[in-house]
C-alpha positions in Angstrom: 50.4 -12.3 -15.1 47.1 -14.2 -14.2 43.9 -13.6 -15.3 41.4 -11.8 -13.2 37.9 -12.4 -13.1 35.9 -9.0 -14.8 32.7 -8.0 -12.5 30.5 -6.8 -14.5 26.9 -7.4 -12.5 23.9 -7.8 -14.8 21.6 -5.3 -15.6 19.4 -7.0 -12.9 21.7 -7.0 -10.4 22.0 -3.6 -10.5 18.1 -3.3 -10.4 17.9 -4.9 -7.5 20.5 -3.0 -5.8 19.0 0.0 -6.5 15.6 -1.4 -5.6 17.0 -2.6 -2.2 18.5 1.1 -1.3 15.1 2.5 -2.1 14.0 0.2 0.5 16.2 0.2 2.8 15.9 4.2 2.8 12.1 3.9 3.5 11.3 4.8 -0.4 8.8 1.5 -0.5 7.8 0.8 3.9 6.9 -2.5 4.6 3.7 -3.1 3.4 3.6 -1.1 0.3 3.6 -2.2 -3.0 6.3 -1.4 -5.8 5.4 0.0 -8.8 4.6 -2.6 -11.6 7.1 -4.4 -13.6 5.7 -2.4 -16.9 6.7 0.8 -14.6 10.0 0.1 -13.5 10.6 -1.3 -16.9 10.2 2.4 -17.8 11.4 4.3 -15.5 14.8 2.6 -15.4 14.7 2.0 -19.1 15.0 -1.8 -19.1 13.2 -4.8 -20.3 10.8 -6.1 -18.1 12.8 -9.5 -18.2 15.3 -7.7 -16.4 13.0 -5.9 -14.2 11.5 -9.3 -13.1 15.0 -11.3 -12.5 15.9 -8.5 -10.0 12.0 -8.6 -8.2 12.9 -12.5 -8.0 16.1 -12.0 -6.4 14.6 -9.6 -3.8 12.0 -12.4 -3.4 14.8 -15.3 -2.6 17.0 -13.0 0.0 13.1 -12.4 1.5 12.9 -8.7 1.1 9.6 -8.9 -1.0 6.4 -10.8 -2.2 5.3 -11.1 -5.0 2.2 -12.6 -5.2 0.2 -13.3 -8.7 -2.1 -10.8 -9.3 -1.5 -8.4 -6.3 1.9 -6.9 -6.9 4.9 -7.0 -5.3 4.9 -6.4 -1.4 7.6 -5.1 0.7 8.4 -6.9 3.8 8.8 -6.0 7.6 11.6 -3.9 8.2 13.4 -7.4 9.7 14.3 -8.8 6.5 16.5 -5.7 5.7 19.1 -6.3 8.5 22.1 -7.3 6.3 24.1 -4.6 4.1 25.7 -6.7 1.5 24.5 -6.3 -2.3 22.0 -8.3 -3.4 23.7 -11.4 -5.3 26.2 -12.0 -2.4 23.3 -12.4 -0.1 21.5 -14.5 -2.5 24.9 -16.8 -3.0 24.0 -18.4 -0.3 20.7 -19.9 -1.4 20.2 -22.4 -3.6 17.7 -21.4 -6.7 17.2 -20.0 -10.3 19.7 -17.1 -9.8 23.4 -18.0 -10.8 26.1 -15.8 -8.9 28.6 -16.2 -12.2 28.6 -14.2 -14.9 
């Protein structure tokens, strides 16, 4: 019998999912701001390491940005056009997020 590859997404992977529904769904509209890393950190009961991995993948697939000092900003509903989870959009790009576990 082979061995098959476990999925097991991150904890940030799964924040950013859950980040990108809410946006999707209209939760955060472009323009608005998402609570602050020290908030979601709470609310989801995470550290903020993990809270900031998943706000940097939403930055690389271009859904947010996050700019020093001003937050995080959602951006214009055209960014949200594909469906796919998070780290398969991001699998694409090239950066600082691996798609292995």
């Amino acid at each position: 019998m082979p061995i098959t590859r476990l999925e097991n997404p991150r904890i940030y992977r799964q924040i950013a999912d859950q980040l990108k529904r809410l946006i999707e769904n209209n939760e955060f509209p472009p323009g608005s701001r998402l609570p602050s890393e020290r908030d979601l950190a709470q609310q989801l009961q995470v550290s903020r390491a993990s809270v900031r991995e998943a706000l940097i993948a939403l930055e690389v697939i271009g859904l947010v940005d996050v700019k020093v000092g001003n937050g995080v900003i959602v951006k214009a509903p055209a960014a949200l056009a594909s469906q796919e989870p998070v780290m398969q959009q991001a699998a694409a790009i090239s950066g600082p997020i691996s798609t292995t576990n």
